[in-house]
N, C-alpha and C positions, 0 to 999 in steps of 0.2 A: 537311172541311166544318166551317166557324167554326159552331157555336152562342150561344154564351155572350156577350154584350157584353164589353168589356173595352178597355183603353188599357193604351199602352207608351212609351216613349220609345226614342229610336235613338241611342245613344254605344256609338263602339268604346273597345275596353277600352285602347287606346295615349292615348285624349284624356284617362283622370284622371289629377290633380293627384298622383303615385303616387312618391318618392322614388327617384332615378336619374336623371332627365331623361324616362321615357316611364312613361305608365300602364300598370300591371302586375296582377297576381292578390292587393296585398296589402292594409293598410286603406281605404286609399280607394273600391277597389271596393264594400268589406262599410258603409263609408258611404256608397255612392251608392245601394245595396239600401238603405236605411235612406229613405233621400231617396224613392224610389219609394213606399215602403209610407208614408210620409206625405200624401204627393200622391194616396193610392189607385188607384196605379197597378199592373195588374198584368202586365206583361211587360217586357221589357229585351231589346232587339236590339244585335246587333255585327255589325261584319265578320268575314271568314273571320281566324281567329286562329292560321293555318299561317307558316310562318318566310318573310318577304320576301324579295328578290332585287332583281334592277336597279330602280333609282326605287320601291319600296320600299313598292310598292302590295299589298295585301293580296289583289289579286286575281290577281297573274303572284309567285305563291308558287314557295318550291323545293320543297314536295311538297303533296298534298291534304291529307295524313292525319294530317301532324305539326304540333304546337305549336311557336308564336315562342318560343326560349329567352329572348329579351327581354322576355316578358310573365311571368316567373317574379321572384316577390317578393324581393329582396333581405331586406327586414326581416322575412320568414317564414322564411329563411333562417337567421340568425342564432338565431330564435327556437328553432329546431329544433334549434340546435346543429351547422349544418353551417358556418357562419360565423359570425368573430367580428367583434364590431361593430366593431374598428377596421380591417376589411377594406372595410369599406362607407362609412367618413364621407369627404367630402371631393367625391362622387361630385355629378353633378347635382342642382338638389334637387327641389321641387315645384312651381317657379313656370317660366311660358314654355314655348316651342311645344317641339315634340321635335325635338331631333339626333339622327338616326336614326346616323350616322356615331360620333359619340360615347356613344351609346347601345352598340352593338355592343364598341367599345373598350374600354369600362370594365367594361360587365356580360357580355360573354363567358367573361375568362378567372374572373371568381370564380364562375361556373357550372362551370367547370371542376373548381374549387377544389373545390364544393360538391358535385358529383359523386363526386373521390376520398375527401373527406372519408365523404361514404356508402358506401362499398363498405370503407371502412376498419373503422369503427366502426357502424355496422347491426345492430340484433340479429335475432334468431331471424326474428318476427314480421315484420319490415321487407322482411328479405331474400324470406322469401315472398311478401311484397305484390311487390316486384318483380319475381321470377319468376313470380308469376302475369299482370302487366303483359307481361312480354314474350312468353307463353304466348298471349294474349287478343291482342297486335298484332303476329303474328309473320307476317301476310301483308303487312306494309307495316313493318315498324321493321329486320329487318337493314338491306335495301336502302337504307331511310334515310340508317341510317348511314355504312354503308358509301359512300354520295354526300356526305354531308357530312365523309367523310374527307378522298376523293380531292380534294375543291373546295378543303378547305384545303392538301394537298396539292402542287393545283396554281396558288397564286395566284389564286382563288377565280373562274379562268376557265370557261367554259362549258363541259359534256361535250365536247360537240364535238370541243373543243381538245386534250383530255388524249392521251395517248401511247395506240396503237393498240391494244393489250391490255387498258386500262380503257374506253377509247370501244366497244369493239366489247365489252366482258365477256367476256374470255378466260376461262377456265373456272380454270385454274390459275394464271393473275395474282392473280385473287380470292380464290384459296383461299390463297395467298400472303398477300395483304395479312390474310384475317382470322388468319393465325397468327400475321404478324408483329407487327400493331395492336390485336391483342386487345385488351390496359387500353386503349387511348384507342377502339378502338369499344364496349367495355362502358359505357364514362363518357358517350358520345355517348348509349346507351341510357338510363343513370339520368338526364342530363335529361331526357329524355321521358317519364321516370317522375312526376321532379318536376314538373314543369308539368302533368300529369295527375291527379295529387295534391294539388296547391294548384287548380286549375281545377274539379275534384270535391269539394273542400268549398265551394265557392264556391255552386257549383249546389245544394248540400246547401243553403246557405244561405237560398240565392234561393226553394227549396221550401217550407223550412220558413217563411218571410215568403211565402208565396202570389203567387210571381214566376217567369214561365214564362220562359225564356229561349230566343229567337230567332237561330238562326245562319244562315248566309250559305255558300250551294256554288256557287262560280262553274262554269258548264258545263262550257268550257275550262280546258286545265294549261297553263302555261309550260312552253316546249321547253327551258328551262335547268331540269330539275327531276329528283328524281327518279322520278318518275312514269314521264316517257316513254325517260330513263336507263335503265331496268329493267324497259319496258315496251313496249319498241320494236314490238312484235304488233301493237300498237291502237291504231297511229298511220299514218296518211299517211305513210311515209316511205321514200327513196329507198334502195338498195343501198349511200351511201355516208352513213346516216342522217340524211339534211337533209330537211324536209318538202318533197313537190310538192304540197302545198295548203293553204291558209291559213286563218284567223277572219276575218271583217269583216263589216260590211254594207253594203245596197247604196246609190249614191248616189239623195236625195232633198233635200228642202227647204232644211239645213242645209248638204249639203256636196255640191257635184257630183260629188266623186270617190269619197263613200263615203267607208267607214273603212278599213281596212286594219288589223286589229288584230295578225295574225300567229301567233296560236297553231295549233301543228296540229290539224289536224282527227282526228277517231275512223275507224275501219275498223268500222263501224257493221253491216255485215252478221259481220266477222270477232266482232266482241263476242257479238250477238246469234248466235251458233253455240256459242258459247264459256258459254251461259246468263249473258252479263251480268256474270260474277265479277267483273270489276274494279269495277263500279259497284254491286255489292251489297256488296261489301268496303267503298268509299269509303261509301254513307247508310249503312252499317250502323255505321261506325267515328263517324260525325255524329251520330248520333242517341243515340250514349253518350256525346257533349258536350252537346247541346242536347236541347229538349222538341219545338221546332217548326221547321223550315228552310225559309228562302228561295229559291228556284231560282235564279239569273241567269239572263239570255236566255231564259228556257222557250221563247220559241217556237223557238231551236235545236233541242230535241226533237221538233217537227214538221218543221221543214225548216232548212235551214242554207244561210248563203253561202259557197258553196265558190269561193276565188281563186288559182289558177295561182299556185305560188310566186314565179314569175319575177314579176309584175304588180307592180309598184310602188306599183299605185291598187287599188280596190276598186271597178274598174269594169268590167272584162271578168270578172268572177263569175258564178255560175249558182248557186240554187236546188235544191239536191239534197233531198229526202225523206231524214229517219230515220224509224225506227223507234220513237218515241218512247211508243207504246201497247205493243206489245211489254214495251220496256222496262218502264213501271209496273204493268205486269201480274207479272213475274219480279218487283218488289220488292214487291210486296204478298204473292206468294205465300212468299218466302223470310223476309219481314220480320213477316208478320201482319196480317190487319187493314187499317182505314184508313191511306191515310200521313200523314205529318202536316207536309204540304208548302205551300207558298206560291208561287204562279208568280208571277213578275214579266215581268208579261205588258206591259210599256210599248212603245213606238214604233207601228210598221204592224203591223196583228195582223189575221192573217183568220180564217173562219167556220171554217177547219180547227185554228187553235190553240186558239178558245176551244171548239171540240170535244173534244178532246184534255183542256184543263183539267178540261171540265164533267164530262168521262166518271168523272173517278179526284177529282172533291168538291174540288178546289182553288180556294180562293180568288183572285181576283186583286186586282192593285192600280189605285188611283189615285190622283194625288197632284194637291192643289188649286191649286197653278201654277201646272199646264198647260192648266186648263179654261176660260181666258178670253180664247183665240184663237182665237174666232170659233165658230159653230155646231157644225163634225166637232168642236173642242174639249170640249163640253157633256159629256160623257161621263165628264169627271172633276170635275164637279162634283155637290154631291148626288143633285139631283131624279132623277138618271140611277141612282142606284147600285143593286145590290139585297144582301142581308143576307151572304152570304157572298164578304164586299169587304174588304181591307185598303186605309185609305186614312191619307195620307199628307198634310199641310201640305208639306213637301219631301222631298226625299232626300240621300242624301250625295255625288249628283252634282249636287246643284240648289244657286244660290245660297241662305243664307238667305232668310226668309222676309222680313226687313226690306231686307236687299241685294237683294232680288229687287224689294221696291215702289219703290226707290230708283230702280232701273234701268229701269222696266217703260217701256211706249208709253202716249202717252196714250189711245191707244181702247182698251188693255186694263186701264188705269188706271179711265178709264171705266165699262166692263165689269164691273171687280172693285167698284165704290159702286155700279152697280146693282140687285147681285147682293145684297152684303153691307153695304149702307146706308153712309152718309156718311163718311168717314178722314180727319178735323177734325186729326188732329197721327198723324204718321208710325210714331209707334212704336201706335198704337191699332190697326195693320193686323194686328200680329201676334196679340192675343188674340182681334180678329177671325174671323182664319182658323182658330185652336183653336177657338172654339166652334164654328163652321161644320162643321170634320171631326167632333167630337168629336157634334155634335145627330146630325149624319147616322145614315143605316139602318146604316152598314157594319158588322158585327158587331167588328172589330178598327179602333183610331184609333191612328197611333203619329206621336209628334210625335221629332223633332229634339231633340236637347239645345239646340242655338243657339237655336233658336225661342224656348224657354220660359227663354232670357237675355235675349232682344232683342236678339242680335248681330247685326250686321251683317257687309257681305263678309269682315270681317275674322276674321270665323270659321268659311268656309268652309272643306268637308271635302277637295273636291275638285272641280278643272274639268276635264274630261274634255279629251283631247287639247292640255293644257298638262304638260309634264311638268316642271317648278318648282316647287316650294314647298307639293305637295298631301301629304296625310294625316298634317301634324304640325299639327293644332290641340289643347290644350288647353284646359279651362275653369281657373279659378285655384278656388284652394282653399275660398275663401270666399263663390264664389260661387251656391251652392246655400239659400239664405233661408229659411228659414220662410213667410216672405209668400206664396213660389212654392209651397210644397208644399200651403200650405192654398188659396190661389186656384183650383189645380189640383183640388185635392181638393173644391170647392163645387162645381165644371164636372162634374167624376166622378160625385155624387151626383145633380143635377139629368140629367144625361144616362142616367144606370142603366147606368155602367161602372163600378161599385164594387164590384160582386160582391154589392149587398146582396138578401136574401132575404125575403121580406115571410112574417112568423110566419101558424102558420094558425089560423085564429080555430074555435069549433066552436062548431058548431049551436045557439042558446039552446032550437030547440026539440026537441031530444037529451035524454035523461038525459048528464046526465053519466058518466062512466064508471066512479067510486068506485061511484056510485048504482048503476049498471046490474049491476055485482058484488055488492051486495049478496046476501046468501042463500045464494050459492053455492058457500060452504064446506062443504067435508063431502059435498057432492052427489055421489052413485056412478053409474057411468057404468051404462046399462039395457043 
């Protein structure tokens, strides 16, 4: 349950300006906290920050629980003495979208580097810090590693592919490999050291500047991961480990055939028999990155489209029931307390998902967008909201906010000047819609980075079912202003997202409280 007003902005940590070619855990991030606490901002959202896989999306990760070794600082690196600077010049720099391809290239093997470098020279102190790291994630980091062995391994093809003794986890294959791989899976582990140790001062950071940070659990894993590698129990899958059931949803407005997304589905009674460990493993390991997490699909927690692997569409699916109450009952009781969850309750949602939400104080969302296509639309727009609401100008599946007026129809053109008065010159739309999310009741407002640039399509995050050219935007270096932080920061003040506290005034018609002590020194108690 949101209390407290407040605003955020949404930049994953791959779009800053970060030397290497992609935004990483190094200055630039502790300058964009900088930028927040100017604007009076207090939260910072990202995507899920687990290491990619095909087309490079942060949501078909190769495992839940591990960090992108390509969000690890090079120039922290150096700092610490596990790299020397002339291991790193020459490398991408700060300006332009990310190669992810050439990302990988260049800052893989000095991660490597960086890794033996550590196990070489580490003293005392260090070495414990690590051993208590892999003590603390030892239900999800061998396995890790040991998949991101095999992968390179095998030409960094899919489980599937691999020779029959790793695809299936022979018992003594593995114990093979960990005796023969030991150094190169102990070094797989020190970067997950590193990136946990540069990621945890970061957040050190972000606390001590009064900046919550927002992470991102997509429901679904990728079937190329090691999650369902080493987890084959809790998954849909067949005697020769290929799913017979799939991710998608069903067709409606946008697409006749549905989506078809493909990830396997959960064995959602076998979990819930099992008390849930995989999923209290997975938020419990979240919640020691982040302060607050975003759900994807929540309403998969209520009920899921389940699609016949064979289907090619996402049309012959069915509507299966989870367990989804179950579920947030186990992680309240194993975790404590309230959780500190955000459903992303978007699309068709019925009276059973925002049951579900309302029961376990989760917020949902709305983003202002979507609310000017037609009446059932209204809903995302203010007059409709009520206090424990995260609302959104866009998301990072939605065009910007200025590509989006660019594109719009003219009866939602329309729609949007009747709602939010006149849009005399095209870029006026965009602080428009800031004020508009930012007045509203919603106890949480979190804007885009693009938005509070004025970018247009050219800085969007991603288009969903384009698989081309998504989740390599950058901002450029300079372009974080002053102008932007203090205009932002008047909006924050006027709206009462600024965290400010009104002093308490007392009573004139009080003694004050010097006065009121008076005499009563010395008084012995009767």
């Amino acid at each position: 349950m949101l209390s407290d007003r407040s605003s955020g902005i949404l930049l994953h940590l791959t779009s800053l300006p970060s030397y290497g070619g992609i935004g990483d855990l190094g200055p630039a991030a502790y300058g964009f906290v900088d930028f927040l606490v100017a604007a009076k901002q207090r939260l910072w959202q990202v995507l899920p920050l687990n290491p990619t896989g095909y087309g490079n999306s942060p949501y078909a990760a190769t495992s839940a629980f591990a960090g992108s070794p390509l969000l690890i600082s090079l120039e922290f690196l150096v700092r610490d003495g596990l790299l020397e600077q002339h291991q790193i010049e020459g490398l991408a720099g700060h300006n332009g979208n990310v190669d992810f391809d050439r990302a990988w290239r260049e800052k893989l093997p000095l991660m490597h580097a960086a890794a033996e470098r550590f196990l070489e020279t580490a003293d005392a102190p260090q070495k414990q810090a690590f051993e208590d790291f892999r003590e603390k994630n030892k239900s999800w980091l061998p396995e890790y590693t040991r998949f991101v062995l095999l992968r390179a391994m095998h030409a960094s093809t899919c489980w599937i592919d691999w020779p029959e003794e790793y695809r299936a986890r022979d018992e003594k294959a593995l114990a093979a490999l960990d005796k023969d791989h030991a150094g190169d899976l102990r070094r797989e582990q020190v970067i997950q050291f590193l990136f946990d140790r540069q990621w945890q001062s970061l957040r050190a950071y972000c606390t001590q500047q009064n900046i919550r940070v927002m992470g991102d659990v997509a429901i679904f894993v990728n079937y190329d991961s090691a999650d369902v590698w080493s987890n084959k129990d809790i998954f849909e899958l067949d005697k020769k480990h290929m799913p017979t059931a799939v991710s998608g949803v069903p067709p409606d407005y946008f697409s006749a055939t549905g989506q078809r997304w493909g990830n396997p589905l959960y064995r959602w009674r076998y979990l819930e028999q099992h008390g849930f460990s995989w999923w209290v493993d997975r938020i419990r390991r979240q919640l020691d990155l982040y302060d607050l997490l975003r759900l994807d699909h929540f309403r998969g927690f209520e009920a899921y489209w389940r699609i016949p692997a064979e289907e090619e569409t996402a049309i012959n699916g069915a509507w299966v029931e989870a367990p989804g109450a179950a579920l947030f009952d186990r992680l309240k009781g194993e975790l404590g307390g309230e959780l500190p969850l955000v459903a992303e309750d978007l699309g068709v949602i019925t009276a059973k998902v925002d049951t579900l939400r309302e029961t376990f104080g989760m917020p949902g969302m709305r983003v202002l967008q979507f609310g000017f296509g037609g009446r059932g639309a209204h809903l995302h727009l203010p007059h409709k909201f009520v206090p424990n609401t995260v609302v959104y100008t866009g998301t990072h599946d939605n065009n910007t906010t200025l590509g989006w007026w660019r594109d719009v129809g003219d009866a939602d053109r329309s729609a949007v000047q009747t709602y939010l008065g006149y849009i005399a010159h095209e870029h006026d739309i965009v602080w428009a819609m800031i004020r508009c999310a930012e007045r509203s009741v919603a106890s949480l407002c979190i804007l885009p980075l693009q938005d509070l640039l004025h970018l247009g399509s050219d800085g969007r995050m991603n288009t969903p079912a384009d698989a081309n050219g998504n989740w390599t935007w950058r901002f450029r270096p300079e372009a974080l202003h002053p102008d932007l932080s203090y205009q932002l920061g008047r909006i924050m003040e006027e709206t009462d997202r600024d965290g400010y506290v009104l002093p308490v005034e007392e009573d004139p018609t009080l003694p004050h409280s010097s006065v009121a002590l008076e005499g009563q020194e010395g008084e012995a108690s009767v």
